[in-house]
VEXKOLBA-662657 format. One record per residue (C-alpha): residue number from 1; residue in three letters; x, y, z. Coordinates in nm, 4 decimals, m for minus. Example, Ala and Ser with C-alpha at 12.3 -4.5 7.8 and 13.67 -1.06 7.14 Angstrom:
BEGIN
{1,'Ala',{1.2300,m0.4500,0.7800}},
{2,'Ser',{1.3670,m0.1060,0.7140}},
This chain:
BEGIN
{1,'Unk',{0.0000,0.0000,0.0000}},
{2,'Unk',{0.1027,0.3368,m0.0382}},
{3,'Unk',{0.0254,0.7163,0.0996}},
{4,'Unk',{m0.0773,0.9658,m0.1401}},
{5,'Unk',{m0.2672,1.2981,m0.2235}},
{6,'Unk',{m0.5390,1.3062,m0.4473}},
{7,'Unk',{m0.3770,1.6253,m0.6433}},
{8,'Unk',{m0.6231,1.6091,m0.9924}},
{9,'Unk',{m0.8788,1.4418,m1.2105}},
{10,'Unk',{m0.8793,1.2336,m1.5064}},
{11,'Unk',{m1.1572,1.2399,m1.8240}},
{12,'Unk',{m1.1842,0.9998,m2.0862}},
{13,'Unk',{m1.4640,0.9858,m2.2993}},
{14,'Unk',{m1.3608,0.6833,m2.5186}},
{15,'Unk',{m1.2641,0.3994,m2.3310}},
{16,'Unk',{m1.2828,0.0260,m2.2427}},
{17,'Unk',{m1.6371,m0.0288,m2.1227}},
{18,'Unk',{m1.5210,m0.1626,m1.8073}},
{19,'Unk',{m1.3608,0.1709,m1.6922}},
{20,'Unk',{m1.7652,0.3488,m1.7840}},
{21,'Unk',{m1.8836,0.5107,m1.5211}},
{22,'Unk',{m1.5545,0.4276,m1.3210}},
{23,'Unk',{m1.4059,0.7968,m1.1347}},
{24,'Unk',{m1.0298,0.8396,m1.2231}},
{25,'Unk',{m0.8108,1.0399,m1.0099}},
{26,'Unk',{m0.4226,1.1655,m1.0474}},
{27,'Unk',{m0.2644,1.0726,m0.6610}},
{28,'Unk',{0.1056,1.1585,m0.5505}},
{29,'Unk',{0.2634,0.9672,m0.3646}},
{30,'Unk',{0.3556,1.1240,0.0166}},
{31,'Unk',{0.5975,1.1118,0.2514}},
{32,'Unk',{0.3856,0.9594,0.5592}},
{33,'Unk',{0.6264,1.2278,0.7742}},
{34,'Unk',{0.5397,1.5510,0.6063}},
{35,'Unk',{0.3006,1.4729,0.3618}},
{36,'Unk',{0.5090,1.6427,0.1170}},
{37,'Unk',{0.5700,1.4782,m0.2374}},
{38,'Unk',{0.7769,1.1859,m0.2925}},
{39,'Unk',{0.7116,1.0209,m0.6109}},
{40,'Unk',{0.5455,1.0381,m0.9531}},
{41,'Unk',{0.2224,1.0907,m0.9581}},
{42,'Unk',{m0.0010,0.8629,m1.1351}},
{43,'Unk',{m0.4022,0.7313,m1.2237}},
{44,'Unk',{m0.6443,0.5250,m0.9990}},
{45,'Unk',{m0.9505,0.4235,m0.9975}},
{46,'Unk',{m1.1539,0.5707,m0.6666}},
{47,'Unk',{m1.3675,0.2762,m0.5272}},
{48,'Unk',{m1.4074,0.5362,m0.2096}},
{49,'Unk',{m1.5257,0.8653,m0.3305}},
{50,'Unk',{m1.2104,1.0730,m0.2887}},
{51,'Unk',{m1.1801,1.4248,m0.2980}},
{52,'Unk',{m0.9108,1.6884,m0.4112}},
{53,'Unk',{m0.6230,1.7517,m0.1483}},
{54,'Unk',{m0.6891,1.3815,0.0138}},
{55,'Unk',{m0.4650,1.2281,0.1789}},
{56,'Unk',{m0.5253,0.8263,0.0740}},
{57,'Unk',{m0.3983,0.4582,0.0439}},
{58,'Unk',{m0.3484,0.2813,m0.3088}},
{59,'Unk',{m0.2633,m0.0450,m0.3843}},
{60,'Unk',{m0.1142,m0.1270,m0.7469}},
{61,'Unk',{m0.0759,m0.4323,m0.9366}},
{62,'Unk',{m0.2730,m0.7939,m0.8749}},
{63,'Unk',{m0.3748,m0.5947,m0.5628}},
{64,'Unk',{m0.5836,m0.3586,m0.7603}},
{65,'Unk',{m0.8217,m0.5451,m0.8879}},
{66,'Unk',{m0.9569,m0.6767,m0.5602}},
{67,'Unk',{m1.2593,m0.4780,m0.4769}},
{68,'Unk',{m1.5951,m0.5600,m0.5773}},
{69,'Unk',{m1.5402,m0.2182,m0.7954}},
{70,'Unk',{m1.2878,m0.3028,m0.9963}},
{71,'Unk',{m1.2754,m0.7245,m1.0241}},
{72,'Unk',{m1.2087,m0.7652,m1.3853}},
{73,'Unk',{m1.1689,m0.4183,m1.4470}},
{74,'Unk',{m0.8232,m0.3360,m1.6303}},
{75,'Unk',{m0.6368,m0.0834,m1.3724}},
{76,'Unk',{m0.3300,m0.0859,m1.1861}},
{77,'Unk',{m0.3464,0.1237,m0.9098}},
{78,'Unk',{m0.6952,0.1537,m0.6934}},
{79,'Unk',{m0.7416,0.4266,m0.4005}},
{80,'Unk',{m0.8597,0.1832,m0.1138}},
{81,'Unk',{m0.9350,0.4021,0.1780}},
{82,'Unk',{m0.9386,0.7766,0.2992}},
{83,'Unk',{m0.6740,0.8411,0.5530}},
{84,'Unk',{m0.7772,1.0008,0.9005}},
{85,'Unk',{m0.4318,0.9478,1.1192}},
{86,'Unk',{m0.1036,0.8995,1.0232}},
{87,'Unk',{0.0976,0.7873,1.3928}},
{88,'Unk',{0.4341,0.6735,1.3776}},
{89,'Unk',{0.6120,0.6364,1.6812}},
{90,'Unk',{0.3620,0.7329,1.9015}},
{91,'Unk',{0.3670,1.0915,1.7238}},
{92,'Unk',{0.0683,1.1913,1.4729}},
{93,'Unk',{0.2033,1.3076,1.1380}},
{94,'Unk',{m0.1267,1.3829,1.0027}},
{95,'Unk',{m0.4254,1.4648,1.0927}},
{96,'Unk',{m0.7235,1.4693,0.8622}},
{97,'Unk',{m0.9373,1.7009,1.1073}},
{98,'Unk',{m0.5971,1.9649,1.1111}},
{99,'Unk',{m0.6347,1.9966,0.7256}},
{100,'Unk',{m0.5746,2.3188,0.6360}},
């Protein structure tokens, strides 16, 4: 799994019918510490009604295509959950509810 921001939207009007009606979103990847960048960013499919600015887990690969939303559906990377708290070592490095 891995931390990211939800930093965009994607649009495709022509498209394998088994991405219809399917929400795409462009995630970076985070460092869990500061939540600042740390990666590429890239497309998943949101199975958990995301928003902008989000801080969220993806999984990628085999892994991806393990929800009931996207079994069979040809993606790679799937946002799995909406991140609240972020504690590591017993300190909080995010909070959701301190969101600016």
């Amino acid at each position: 799994m891995n931390i990211c921001r939800v930093i965009g939207t994607v649009v495709s009007t022509t498209k394998d019918e088994k991405l219809v009606g399917k929400k795409l979103l462009i995630v970076e990847p985070v460092d869990m510490v500061t939540q600042e960048p740390d990666g590429k960013p890239f497309v998943a499919i949101d199975t958990v009604h995301a928003g902008k600015g989000e801080i969220v887990m993806t999984v990628s690969g085999s892994s991806a295509r393990q929800t009931k939303i996207t079994q069979g559906v040809p993606v790679d990377a799937t946002i799995i959950g909406i991140i609240d708290t972020v504690e590591l070592h017993g300190k909080i490095t995010f909070s959701k509810s301190e969101m600016r």
